[in-house]
N, C-alpha and C positions, 0 to 999 in steps of 0.2 A: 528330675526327668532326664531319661538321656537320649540324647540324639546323635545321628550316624550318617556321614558325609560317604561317601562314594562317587571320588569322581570318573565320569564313565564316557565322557569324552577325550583324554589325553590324547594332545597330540592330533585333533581331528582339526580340518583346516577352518581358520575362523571365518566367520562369515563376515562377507566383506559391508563395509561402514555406510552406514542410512547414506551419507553423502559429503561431500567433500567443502571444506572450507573452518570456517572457525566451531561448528557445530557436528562433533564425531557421534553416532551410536554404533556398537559392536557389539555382537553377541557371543565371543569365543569359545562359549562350554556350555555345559549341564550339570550339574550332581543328581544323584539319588539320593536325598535323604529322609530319614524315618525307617521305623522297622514294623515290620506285620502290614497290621490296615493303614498305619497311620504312612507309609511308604510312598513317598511322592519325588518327581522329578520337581527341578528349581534351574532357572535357567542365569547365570551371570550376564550381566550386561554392565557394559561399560560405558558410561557419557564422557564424552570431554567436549569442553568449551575453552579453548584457546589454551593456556595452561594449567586451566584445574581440571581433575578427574575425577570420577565418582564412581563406582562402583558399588552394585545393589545385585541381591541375588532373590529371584520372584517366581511365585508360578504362574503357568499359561492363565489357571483363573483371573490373577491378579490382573496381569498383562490384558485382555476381554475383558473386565470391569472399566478397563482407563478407557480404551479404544472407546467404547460404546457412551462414556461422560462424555469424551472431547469428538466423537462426530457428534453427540447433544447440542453443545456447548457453540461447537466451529462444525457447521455444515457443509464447511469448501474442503474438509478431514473426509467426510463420505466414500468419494473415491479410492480412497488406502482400503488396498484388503487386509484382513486377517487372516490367522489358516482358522478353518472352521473347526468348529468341537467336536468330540467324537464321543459318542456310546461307547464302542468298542474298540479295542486296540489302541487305548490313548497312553500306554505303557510300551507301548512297542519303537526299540530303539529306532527304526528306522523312520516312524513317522514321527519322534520327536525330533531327530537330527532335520528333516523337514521342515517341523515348526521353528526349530532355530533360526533356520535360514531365511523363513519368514521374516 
């Protein structure tokens, strides 16, 4: 199977960190990857806790499957918005550069 990166944020300003202290989240990119139908965006995100790091690359579905367990889970989570889903124009650079910063 072959699969195809494209990345299509270079160089866009990263979005700044969930919050400050021993616990970092950052979002600083996007890719496109897949080709034809299977063509989806995938967003990098970055964790650090003190000095380890981790990085994971996921789509917005994945990302709204967690949200939706952990307000289940931890109902004082409620409050955190999400960017909402979209029918249409969920391919569109603009509003995914949006959801990033989400």
């Amino acid at each position: 199977m072959m699969t195809s990166w494209q990345c299509v944020s270079p160089g866009a300003p990263s979005a700044p960190p969930a919050q400050q202290g021993p616990l970092q989240v950052n979002v600083p990119r996007y890719l496109l990857r897949g080709q034809g139908k299977d063509e989806h965006y995938e967003y990098e995100v970055k964790i650090s806790v003190w000095d380890k790091t981790w990085t994971v690359f996921r789509r917005y579905s994945r990302f709204r499957e967690m949200h939706r367990s952990l307000r289940m889970k931890y109902p004082e989570l409620a409050a955190l918005e999400f960017p909402p889903k979209k029918l249409f124009g969920n391919r569109d650079e603009r509003m995914i550069n949006e959801r990033r910063g989400h």
